[in-house]
mmCIF file of the C-alpha atoms, coordinates in Angstrom:
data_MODEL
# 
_entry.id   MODEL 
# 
loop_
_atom_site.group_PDB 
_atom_site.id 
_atom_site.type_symbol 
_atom_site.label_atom_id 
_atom_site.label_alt_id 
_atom_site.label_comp_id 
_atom_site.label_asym_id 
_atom_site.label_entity_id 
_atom_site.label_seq_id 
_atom_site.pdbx_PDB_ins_code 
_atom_site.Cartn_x 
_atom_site.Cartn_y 
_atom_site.Cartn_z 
_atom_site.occupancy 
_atom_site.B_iso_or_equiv 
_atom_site.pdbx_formal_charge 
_atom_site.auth_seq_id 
_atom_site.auth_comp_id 
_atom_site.auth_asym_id 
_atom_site.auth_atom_id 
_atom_site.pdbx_PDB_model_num 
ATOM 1  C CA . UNK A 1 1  ? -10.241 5.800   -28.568 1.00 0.00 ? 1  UNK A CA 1 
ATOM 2  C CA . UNK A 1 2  ? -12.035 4.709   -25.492 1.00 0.00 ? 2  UNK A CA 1 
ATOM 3  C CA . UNK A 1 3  ? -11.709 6.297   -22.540 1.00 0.00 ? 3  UNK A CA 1 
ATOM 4  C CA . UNK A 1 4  ? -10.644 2.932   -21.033 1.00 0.00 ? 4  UNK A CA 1 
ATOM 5  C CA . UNK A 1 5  ? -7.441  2.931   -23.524 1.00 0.00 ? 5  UNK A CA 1 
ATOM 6  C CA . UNK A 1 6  ? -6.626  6.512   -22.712 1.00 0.00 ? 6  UNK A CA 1 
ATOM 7  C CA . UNK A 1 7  ? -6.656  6.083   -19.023 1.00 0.00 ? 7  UNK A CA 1 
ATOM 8  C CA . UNK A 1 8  ? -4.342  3.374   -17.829 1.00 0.00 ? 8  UNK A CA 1 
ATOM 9  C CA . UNK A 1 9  ? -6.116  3.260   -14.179 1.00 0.00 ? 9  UNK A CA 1 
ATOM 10 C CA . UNK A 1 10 ? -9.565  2.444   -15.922 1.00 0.00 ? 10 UNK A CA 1 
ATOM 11 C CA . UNK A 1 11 ? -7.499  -0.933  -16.801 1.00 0.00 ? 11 UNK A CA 1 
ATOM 12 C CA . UNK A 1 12 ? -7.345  -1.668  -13.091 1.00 0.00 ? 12 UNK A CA 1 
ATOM 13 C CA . UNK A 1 13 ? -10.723 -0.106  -12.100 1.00 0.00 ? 13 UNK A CA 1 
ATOM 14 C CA . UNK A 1 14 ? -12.083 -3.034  -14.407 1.00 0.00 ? 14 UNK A CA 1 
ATOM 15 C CA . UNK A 1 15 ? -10.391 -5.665  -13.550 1.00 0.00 ? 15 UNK A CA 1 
ATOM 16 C CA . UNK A 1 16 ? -10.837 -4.995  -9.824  1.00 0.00 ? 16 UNK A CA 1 
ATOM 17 C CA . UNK A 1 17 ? -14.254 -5.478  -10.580 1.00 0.00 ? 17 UNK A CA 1 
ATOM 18 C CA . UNK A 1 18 ? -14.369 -8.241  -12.468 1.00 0.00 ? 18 UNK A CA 1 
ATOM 19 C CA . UNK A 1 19 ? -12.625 -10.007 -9.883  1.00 0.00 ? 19 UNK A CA 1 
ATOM 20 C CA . UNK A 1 20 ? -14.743 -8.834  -6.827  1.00 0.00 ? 20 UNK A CA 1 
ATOM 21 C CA . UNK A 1 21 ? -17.867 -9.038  -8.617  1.00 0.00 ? 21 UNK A CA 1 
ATOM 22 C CA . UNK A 1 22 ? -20.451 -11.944 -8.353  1.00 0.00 ? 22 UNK A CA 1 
ATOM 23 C CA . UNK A 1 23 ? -21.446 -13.798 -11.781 1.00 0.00 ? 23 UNK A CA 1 
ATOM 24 C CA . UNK A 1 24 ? -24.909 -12.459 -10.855 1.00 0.00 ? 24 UNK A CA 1 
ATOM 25 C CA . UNK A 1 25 ? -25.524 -9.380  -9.050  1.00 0.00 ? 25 UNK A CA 1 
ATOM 26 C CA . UNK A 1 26 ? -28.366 -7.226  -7.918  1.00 0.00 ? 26 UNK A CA 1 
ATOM 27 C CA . UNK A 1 27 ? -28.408 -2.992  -8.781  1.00 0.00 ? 27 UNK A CA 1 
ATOM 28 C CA . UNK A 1 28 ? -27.701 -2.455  -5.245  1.00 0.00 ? 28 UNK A CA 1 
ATOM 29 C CA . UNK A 1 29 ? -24.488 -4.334  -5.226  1.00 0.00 ? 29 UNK A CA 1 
ATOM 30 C CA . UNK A 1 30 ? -23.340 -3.108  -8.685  1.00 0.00 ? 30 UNK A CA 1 
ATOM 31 C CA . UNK A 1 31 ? -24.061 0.890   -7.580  1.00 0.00 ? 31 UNK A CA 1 
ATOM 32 C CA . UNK A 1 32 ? -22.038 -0.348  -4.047  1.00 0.00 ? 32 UNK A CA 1 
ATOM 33 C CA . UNK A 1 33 ? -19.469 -1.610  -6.066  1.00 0.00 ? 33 UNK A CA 1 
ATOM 34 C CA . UNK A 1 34 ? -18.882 1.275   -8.633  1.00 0.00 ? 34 UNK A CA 1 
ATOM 35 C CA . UNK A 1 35 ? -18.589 3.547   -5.842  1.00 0.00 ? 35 UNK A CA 1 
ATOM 36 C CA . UNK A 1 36 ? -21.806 5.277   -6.456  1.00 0.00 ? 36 UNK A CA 1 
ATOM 37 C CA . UNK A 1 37 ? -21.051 6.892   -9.986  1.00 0.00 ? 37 UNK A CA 1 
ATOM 38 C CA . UNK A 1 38 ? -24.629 5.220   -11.040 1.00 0.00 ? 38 UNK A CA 1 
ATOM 39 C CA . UNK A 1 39 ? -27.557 4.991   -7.823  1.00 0.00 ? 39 UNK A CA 1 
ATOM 40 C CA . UNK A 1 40 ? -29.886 1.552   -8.714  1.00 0.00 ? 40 UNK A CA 1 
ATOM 41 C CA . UNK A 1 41 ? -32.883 4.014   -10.145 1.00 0.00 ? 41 UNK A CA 1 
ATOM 42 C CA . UNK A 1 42 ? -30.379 5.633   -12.712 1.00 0.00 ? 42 UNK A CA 1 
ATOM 43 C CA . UNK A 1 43 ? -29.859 1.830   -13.225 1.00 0.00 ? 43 UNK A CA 1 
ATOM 44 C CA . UNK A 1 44 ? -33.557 0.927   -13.510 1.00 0.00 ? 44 UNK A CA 1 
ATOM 45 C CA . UNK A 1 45 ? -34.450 4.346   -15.854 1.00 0.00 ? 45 UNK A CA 1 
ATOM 46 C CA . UNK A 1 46 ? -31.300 2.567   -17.904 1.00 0.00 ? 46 UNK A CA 1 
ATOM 47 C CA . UNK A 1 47 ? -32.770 -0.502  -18.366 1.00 0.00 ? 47 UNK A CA 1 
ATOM 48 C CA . UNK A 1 48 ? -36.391 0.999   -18.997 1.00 0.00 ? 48 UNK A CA 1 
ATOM 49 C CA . UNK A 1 49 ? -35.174 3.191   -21.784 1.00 0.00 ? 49 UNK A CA 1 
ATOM 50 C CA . UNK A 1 50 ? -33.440 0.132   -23.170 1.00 0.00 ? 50 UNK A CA 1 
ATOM 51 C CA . UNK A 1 51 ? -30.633 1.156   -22.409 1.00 0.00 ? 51 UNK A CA 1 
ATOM 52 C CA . UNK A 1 52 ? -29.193 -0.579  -19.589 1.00 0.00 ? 52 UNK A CA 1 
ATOM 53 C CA . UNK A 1 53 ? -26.795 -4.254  -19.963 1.00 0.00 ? 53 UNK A CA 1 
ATOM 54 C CA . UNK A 1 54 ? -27.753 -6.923  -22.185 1.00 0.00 ? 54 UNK A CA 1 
ATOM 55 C CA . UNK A 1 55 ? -29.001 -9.266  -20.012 1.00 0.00 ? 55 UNK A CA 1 
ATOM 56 C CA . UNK A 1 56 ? -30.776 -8.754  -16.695 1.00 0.00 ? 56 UNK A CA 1 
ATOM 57 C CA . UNK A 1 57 ? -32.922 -10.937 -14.644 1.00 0.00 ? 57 UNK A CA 1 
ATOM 58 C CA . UNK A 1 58 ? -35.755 -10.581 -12.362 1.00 0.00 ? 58 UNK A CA 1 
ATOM 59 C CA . UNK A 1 59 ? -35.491 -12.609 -8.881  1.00 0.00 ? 59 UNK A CA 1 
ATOM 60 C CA . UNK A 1 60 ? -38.764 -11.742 -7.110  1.00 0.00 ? 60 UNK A CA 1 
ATOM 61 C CA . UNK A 1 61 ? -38.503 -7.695  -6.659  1.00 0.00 ? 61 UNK A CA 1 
ATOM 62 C CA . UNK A 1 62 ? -34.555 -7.821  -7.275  1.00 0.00 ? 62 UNK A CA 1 
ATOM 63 C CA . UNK A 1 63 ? -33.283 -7.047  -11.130 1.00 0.00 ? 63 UNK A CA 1 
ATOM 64 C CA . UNK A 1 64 ? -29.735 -8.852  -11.380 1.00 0.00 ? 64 UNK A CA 1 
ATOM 65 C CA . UNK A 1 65 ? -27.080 -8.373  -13.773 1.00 0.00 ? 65 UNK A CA 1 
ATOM 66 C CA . UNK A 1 66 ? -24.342 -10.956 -15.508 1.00 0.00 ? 66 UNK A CA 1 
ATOM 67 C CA . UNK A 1 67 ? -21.012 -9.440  -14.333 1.00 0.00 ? 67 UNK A CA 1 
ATOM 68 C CA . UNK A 1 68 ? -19.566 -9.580  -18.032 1.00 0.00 ? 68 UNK A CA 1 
ATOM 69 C CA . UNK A 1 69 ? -22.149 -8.049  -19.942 1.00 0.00 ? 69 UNK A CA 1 
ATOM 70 C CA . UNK A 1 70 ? -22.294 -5.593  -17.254 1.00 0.00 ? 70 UNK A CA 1 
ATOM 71 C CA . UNK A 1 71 ? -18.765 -4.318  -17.090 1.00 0.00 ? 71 UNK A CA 1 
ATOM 72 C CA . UNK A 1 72 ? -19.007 -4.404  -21.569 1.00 0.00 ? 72 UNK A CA 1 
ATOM 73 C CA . UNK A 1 73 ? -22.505 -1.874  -20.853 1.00 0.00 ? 73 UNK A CA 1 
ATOM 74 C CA . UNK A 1 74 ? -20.286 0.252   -18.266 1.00 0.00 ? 74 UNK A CA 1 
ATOM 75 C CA . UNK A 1 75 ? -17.405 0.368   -20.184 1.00 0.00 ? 75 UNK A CA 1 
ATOM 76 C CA . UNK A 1 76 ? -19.638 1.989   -22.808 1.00 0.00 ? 76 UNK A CA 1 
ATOM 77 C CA . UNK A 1 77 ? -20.702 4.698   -20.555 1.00 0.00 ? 77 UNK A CA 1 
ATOM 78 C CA . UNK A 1 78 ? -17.357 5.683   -19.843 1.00 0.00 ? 78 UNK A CA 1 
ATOM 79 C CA . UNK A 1 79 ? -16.407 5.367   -23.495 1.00 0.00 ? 79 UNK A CA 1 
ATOM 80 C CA . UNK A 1 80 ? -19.616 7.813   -24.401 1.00 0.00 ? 80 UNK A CA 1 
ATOM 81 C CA . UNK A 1 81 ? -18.822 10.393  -21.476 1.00 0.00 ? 81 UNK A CA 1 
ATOM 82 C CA . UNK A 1 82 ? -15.318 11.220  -22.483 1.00 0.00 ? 82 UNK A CA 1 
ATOM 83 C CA . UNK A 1 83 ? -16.898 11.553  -26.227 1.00 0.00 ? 83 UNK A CA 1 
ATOM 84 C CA . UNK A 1 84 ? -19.181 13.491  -25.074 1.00 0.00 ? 84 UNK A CA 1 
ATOM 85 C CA . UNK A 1 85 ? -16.022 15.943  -22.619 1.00 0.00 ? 85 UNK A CA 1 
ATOM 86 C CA . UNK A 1 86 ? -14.066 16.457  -26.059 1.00 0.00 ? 86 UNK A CA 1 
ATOM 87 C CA . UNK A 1 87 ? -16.612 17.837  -28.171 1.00 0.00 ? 87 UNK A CA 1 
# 
């Protein structure tokens, strides 16, 4: 079970974000809008390890994200850190 079906607040957390998010955001405004919990080089070492969201774009210097595959590659972190809590 995902953390996001243990924790009934992670319901809202998401869909605050989906709703306040862009379709197409940059790091900056994703780590702004998560509060922090990632900083946009934890976000870039993601992506370089090939393991960041789906689909990203580069615009000039600026990586953007699409908000959906985004909040599916987040959810997975959170679902992977409470794995991780219970062992």
């Amino acid at each position: 079970m995902s953390l996001f079906n243990k924790h009934p607040g992670n319901h809202k957390f998401f869909s605050e974000l989906r709703q306040k998010l862009p379709p197409i955001f940059t790091r900056e405004t994703a780590c702004n809008m998560i509060g922090g919990i990632f900083s946009p080089r934890t976000l870039s070492n993601f992506d370089a390890a090939g393991k960041g969201p789906d689909n990203k774009y580069h615009i000039g210097k600026k990586v953007a994200y699409e908000r959906d595959d985004f909040l599916d590659w987040l959810q997975r972190q959170f679902s992977s850190s409470a794995r991780f809590r219970t062992l």
